[in-house]
N, C-alpha and C positions, 0 to 999 in steps of 0.2 A: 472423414467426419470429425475425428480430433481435432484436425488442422480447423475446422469451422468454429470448432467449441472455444477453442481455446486462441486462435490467432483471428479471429476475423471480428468487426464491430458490427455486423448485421445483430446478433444475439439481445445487442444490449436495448431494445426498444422493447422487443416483447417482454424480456425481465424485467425491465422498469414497469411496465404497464402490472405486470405479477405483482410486481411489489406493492404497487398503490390501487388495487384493483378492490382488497379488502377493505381499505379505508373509506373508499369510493359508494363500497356497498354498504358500510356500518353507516355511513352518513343519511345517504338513500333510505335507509329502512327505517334507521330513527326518526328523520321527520315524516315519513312515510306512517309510521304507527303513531305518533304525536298529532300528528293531522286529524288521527282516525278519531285519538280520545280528545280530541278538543272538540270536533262538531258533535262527540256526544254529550261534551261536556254543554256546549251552548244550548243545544239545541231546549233544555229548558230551564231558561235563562235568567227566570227568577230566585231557580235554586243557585244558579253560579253567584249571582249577583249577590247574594246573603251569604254563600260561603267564603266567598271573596271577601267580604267586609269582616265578616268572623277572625279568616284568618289575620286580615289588618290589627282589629283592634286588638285581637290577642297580644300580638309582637308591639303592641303599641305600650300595653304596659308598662314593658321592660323599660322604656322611654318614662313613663310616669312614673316607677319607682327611681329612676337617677335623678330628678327632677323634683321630685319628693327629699331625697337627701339634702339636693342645694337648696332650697325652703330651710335646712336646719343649718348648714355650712355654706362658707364661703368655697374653698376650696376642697377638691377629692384629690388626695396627691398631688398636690400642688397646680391640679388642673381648675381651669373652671370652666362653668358651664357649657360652653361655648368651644371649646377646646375639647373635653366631654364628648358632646355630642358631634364632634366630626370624628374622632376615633367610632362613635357609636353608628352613623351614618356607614362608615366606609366597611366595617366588618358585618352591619343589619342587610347593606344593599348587595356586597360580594357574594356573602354568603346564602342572600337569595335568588339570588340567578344560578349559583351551583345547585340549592335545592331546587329550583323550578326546572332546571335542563335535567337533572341525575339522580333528584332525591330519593325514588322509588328502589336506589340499591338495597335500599333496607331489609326489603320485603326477599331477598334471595335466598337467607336463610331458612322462609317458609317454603320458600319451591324446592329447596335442596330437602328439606324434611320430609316431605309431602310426595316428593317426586316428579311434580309438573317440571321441573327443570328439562324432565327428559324430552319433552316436548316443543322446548327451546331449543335442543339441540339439532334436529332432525330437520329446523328450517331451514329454507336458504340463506340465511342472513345473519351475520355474527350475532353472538348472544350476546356480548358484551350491550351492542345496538339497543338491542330485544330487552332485556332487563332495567337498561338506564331509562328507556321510553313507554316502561310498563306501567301501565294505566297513570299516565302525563295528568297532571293535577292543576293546571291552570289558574286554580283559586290559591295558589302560593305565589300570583303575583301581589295578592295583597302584603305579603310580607317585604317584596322589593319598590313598591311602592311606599309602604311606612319608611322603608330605610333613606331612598331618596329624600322623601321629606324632609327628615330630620337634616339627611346631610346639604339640602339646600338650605336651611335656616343655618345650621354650622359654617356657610360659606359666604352668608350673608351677614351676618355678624362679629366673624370672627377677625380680630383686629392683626392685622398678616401682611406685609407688603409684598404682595403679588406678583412673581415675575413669569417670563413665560415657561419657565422649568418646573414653576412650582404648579403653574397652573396645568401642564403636562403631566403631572405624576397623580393629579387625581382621578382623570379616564383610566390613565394606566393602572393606577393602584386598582381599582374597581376588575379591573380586566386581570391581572396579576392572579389579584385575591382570590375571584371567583372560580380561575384554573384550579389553582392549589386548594380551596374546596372542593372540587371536583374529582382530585387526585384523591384528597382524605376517602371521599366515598367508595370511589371503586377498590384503593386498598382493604376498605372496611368490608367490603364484599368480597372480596378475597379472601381477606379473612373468615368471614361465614360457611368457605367453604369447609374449612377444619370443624370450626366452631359453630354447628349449626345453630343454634341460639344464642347469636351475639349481638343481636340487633341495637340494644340498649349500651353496649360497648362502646360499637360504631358509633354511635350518637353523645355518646361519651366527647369524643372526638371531632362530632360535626356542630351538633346543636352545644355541645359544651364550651366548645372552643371559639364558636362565635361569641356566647355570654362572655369567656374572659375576656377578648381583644377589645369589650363593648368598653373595658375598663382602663385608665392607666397604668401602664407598666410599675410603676414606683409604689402602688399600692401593693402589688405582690413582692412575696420574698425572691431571691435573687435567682436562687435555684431552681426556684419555678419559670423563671424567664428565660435563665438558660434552657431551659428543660424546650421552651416552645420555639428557642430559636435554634438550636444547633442537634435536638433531635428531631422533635416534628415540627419545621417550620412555620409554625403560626405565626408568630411573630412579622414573617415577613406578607403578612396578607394585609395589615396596615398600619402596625408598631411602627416599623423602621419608615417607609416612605411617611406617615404620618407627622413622627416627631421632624423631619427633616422641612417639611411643608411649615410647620407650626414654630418651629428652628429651636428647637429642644436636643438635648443630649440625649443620647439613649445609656441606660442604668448600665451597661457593659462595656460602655466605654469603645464602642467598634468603632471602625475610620468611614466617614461620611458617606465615601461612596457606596458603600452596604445601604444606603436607601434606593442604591438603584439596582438592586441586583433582583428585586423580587420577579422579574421575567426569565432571567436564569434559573431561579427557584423554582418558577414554574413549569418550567420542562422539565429540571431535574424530577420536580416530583411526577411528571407524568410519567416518565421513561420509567420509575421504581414501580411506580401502580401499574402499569401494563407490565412489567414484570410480572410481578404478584397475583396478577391475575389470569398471566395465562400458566404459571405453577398451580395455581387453586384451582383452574381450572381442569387441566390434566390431571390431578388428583381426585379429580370427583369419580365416585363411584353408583350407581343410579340404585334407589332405592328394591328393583325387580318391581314393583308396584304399576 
């Protein structure tokens, strides 16, 4: 029996199938419980229709206060308008596809409070799954719908000689960005396990750090930019691929290729947040409730 375990290749199919079998069910369940709250969400359709718009115009502000500025200036850190609003575009649209897929981690700290968490655990399907897809909010496409918008005028506008690398790095950055929001979350949900009232933390970090990136680097101080590139990666969800596209220097002076590294980034940050969260998670203790 040793001799099979250790010297024979039959073993290694079923292991593999173990190893990806989890992932296989987190996926399954997720769109499995996203299905559930989206036809409840249609089904009355006038209400989606007007929260959709809500959530639009709300994030649309944010847009009409930058906008409002260039009405008094020419330039925002040496950016303008148009230059602006594709950094605003690219951090408004990443960052709403992480809120639309994950946003609901927020809400972890009330089931860890309350104790319904225990009831996540007991199903058949990872919690991680179960929590990211808890009660799925569909009316926060309006928020990634604002954000396209804008970054489709920033691309129609914007005076850029276009090669096919630069025009690759804006799916990508979109794609890049919206993991590493993604990662922000679930760490933030990890975090809630210590902390069970962190939610405004967390958000510190999601909806926060979307407002910053909406901005030019050069308007902040240095150490705050270091702060988002080489502790918590912001920076790299559409600072660096950004200024490279628009062919700007970035204020640290890093060597060009760092515009491309934001998919590396992206993993790294997943592999920390699943870290993080299955320590938060093994630490949880269940209220007795």
């Amino acid at each position: 029996m040793a001799d099979t375990v250790l010297g024979g290749a039959e073993p290694r199919g079923p292991v593999r199938t173990r190893a990806h079998g989890p992932v296989r069910e987190g996926v399954r369940a997720y769109f499995l419980i996203t299905a559930m709250w989206i036809r409840s969400t249609v089904a009355y359709r006038a209400s989606f229709l007007m929260t959709t718009f809500g959530n639009f115009a709300g994030t649309a502000l944010d847009f009409v206060a930058i906008m409002l500025m260039f009405s008094r200036v020419d330039r925002l850190g040496g950016y303008g308008l148009p230059e602006v609003a594709f950094l605003y575009g690219l951090s408004t649209t990443a960052f709403g596809l992480a809120d639309l897929a994950i946003g609901s981690m927020d809400r972890l700290g009330r089931r860890v409070r309350d104790g319904t968490l225990d009831t996540l655990l007991v199903r058949p399907a990872p919690v991680l799954a179960q929590v990211a897809a808890d009660r799925f909010a569909l009316r926060r496409l309006g928020r990634v719908t604002q954000g396209a918008l804008v970054l489709g005028y920033a691309l129609a506008v914007l005076d850029v000689s276009w090669t096919p690398l630069r025009v690759l790095m804006v799916p990508l950055t979109l794609l890049s960005g919206g993991v590493i929001f993604c990662a922000v979350f679930v760490a933030g949900g990890a975090f809630q396990f210590v902390a069970q009232d962190a939610s405004e933390a967390q958000n510190a970090f999601t909806y926060g750090g979307t407002t910053l990136l909406q901005y030019p680097p050069t308007v902040f101080a240095k150490e705050l930019v270091r702060g988002v590139t080489f502790v918590l990666p912001l920076a790299f969800v559409n600072w660096l691929p950004a200024l490279y596209v628009l062919g700007r220097p970035y204020p640290l002076d890093l060597p060009s290729w760092a515009a491309f590294t934001p998919p590396l980034v992206a993993v790294g940050c997943c592999a920390l947040a699943g870290l993080a969260w299955r320590a938060g998670l093994r630490s949880y203790r269940s209220t007795g409730s």
